[in-house]
GUPATOR-293027 format. One record per residue (C-alpha): residue number from 1; residue in one letter; x, y, z. Coordinates in Angstrom, 3 decimals, padded with zeros to 6 digits. Example, Ala and Ser with C-alpha at 12.3 -4.5 7.8 and 13.67 -1.06 7.14 Angstrom:
BEGIN
atom i = 1&aa = A&xx = 012.300&yy = -004.500&zz = 007.800;
atom i = 2&aa = S&xx = 013.670&yy = -001.060&zz = 007.140;
This chain:
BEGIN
atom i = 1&aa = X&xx = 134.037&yy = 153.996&zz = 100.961;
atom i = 2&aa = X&xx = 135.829&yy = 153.372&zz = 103.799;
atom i = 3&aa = X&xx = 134.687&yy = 153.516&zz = 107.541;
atom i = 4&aa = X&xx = 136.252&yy = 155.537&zz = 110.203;
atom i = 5&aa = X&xx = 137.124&yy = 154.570&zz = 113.124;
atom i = 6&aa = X&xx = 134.476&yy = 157.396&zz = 115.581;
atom i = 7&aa = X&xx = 136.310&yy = 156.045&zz = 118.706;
atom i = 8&aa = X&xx = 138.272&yy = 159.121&zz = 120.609;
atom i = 9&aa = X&xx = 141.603&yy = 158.800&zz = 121.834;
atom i = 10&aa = X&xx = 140.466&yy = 159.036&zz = 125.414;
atom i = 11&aa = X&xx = 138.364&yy = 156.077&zz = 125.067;
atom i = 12&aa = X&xx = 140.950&yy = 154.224&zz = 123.365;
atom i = 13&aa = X&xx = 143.236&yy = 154.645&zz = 126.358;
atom i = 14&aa = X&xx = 140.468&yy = 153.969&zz = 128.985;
atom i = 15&aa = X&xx = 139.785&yy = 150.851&zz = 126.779;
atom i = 16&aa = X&xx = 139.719&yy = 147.095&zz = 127.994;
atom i = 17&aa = X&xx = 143.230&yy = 147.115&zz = 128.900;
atom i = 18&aa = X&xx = 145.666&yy = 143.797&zz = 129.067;
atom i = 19&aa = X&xx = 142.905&yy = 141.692&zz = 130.287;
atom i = 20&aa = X&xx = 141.040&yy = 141.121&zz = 127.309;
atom i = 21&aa = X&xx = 144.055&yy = 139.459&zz = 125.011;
atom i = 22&aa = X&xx = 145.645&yy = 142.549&zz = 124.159;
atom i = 23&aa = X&xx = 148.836&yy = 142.002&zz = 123.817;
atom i = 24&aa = X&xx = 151.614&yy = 144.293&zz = 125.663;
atom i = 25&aa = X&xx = 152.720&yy = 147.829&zz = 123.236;
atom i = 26&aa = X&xx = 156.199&yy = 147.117&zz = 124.884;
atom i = 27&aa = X&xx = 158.584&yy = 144.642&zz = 124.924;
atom i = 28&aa = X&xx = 160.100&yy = 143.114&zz = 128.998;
atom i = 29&aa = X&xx = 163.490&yy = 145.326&zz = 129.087;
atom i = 30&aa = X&xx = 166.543&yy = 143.176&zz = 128.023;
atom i = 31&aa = X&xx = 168.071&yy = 142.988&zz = 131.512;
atom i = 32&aa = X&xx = 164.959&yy = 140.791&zz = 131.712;
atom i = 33&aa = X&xx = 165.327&yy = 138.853&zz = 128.595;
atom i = 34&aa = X&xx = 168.580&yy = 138.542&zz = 128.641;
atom i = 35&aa = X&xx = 169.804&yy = 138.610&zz = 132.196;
atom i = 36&aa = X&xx = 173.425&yy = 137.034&zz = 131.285;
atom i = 37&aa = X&xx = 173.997&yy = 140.487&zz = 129.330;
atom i = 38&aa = X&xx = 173.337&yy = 142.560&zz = 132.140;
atom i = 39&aa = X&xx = 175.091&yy = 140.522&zz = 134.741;
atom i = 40&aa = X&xx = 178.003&yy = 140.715&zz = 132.691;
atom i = 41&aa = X&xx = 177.634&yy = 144.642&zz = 132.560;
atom i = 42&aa = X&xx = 176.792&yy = 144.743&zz = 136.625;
atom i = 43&aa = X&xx = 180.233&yy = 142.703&zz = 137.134;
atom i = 44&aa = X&xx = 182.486&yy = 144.846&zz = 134.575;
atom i = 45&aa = X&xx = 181.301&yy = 148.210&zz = 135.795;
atom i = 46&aa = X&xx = 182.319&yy = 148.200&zz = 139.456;
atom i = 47&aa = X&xx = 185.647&yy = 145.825&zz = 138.762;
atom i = 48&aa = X&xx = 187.503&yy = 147.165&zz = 135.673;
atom i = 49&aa = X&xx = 185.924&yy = 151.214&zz = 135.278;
atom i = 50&aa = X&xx = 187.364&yy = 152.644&zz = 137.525;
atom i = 51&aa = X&xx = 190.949&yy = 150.889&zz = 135.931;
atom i = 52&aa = X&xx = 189.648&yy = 151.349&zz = 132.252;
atom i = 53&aa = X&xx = 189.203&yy = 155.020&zz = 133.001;
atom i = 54&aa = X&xx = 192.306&yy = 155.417&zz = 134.105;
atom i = 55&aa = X&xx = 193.958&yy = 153.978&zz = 131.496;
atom i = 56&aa = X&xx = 191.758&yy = 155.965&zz = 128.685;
atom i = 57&aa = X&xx = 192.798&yy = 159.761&zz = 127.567;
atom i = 58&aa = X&xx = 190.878&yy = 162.058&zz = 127.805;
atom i = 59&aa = X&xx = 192.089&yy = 163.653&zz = 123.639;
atom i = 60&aa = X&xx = 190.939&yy = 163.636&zz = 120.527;
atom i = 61&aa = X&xx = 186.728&yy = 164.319&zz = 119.670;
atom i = 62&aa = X&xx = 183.474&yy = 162.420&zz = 120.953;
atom i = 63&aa = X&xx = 184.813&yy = 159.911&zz = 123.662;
atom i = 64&aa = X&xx = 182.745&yy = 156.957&zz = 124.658;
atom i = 65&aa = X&xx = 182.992&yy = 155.203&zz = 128.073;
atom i = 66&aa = X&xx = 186.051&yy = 152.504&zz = 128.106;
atom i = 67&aa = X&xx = 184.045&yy = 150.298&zz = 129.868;
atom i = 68&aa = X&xx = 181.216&yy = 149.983&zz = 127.540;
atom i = 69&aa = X&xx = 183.754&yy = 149.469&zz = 124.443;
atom i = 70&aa = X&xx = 185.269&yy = 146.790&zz = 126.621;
atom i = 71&aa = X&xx = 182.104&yy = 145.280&zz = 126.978;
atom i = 72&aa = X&xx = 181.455&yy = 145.833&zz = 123.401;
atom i = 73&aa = X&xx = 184.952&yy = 143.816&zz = 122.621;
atom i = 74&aa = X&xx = 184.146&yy = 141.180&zz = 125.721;
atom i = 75&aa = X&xx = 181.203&yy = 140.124&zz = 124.234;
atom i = 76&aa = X&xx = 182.169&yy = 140.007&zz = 120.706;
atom i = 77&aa = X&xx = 185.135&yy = 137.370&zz = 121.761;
atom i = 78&aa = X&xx = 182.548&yy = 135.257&zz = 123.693;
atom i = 79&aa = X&xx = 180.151&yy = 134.883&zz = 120.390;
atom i = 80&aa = X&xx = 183.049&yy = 134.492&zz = 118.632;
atom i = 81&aa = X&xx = 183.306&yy = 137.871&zz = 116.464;
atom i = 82&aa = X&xx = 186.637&yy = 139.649&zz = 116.758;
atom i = 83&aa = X&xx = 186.357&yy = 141.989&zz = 113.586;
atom i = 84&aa = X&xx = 185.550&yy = 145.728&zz = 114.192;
atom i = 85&aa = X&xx = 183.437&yy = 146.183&zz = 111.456;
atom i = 86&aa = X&xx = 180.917&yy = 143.149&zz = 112.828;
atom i = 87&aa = X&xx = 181.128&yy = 144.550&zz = 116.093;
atom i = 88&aa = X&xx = 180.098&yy = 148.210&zz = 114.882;
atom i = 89&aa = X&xx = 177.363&yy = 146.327&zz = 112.962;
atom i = 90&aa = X&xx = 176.231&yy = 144.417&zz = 115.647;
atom i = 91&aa = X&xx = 175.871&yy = 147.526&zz = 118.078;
atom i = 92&aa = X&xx = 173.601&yy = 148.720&zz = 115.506;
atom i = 93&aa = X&xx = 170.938&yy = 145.979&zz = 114.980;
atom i = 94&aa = X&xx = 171.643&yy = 143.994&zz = 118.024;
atom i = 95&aa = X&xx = 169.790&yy = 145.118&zz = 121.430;
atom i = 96&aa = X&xx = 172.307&yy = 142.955&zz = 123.496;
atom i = 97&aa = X&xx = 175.193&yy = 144.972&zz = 121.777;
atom i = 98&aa = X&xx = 173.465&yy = 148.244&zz = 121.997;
atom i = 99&aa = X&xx = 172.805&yy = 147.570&zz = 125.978;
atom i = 100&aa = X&xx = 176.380&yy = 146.915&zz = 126.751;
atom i = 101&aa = X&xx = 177.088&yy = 149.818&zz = 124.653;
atom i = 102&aa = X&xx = 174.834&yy = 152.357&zz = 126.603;
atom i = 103&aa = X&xx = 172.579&yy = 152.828&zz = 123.164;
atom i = 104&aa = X&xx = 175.950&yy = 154.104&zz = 121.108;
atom i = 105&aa = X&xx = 176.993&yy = 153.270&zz = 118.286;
atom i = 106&aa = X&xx = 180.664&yy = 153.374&zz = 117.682;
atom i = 107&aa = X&xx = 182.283&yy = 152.963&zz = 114.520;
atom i = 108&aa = X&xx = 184.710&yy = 150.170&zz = 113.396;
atom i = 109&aa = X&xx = 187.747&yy = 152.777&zz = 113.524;
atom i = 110&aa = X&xx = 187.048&yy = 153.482&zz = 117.354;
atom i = 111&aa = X&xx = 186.591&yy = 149.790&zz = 118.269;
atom i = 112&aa = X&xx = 190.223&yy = 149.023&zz = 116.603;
atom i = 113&aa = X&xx = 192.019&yy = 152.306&zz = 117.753;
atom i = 114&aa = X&xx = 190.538&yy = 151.042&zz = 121.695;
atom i = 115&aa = X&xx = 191.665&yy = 147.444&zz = 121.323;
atom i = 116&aa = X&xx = 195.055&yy = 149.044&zz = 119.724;
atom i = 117&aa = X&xx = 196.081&yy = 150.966&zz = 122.737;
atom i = 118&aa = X&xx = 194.713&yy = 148.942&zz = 125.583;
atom i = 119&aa = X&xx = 196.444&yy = 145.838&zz = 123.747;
atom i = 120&aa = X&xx = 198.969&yy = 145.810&zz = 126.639;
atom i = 121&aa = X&xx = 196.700&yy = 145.797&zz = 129.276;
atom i = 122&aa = X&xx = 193.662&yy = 143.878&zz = 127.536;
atom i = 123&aa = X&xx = 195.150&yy = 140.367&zz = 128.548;
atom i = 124&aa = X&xx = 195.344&yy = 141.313&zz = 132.095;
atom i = 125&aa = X&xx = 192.034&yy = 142.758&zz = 132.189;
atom i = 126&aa = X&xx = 190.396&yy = 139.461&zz = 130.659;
atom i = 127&aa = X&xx = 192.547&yy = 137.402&zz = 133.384;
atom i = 128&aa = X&xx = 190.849&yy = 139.600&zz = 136.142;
């Protein structure tokens, strides 16, 4: 028969704390882990929004922030990955994706239709 565990939850959370080998419940935030990731989001945002914005419309359904999709596609070309589909993967099951992102997830279609119609302008914007 198995034993139960009589401790309440009160004196679980008054218990010997961090201390005592306990390891942490959480995780250090990624801007911590990975600090190049959120420098790179710190230098895009003030720079190119305000020009990305400008440059997006405001039609069609859900709309995600142009900056974070550019930071989606920035990224992608410095590891290397350029297809849509492995980009909407990687914003899925990768926390450095999901960061830039803002915790979003768009699809493969999205990615390609934003690269599509800032194609003019996405040279510049990487020369910046």
């Amino acid at each position: 028969m198995p034993r139960h565990n009589r401790r309440s939850f009160a004196s679980f959370l008054a218990g010997p704390g961090l201390g005592h080998g306990q390891g942490a419940m959480f995780e250090r935030p990624l801007a911590e882990r990975a600090p190049h990731v959120a420098a790179l989001k710190g230098l895009v945002e003030p720079l190119l929004g305000p020009r990305l914005r400008g440059l997006s419309s405001l039609e069609g359904g859900y709309g995600y922030d142009p900056c974070s999709l550019f930071l989606v596609l920035m990224f992608g070309y410095l590891q290397g990955q350029r297809s849509s589909r492995r980009l909407e993967e990687s914003c899925r099951f990768d926390a450095r994706y999901a960061f830039l992102s803002d915790g979003l997830e768009p699809d493969h279609a999205t990615l390609a239709r934003f690269r599509r119609r800032l194609a003019p302008e996405l040279e510049g914007l990487f020369l910046l």
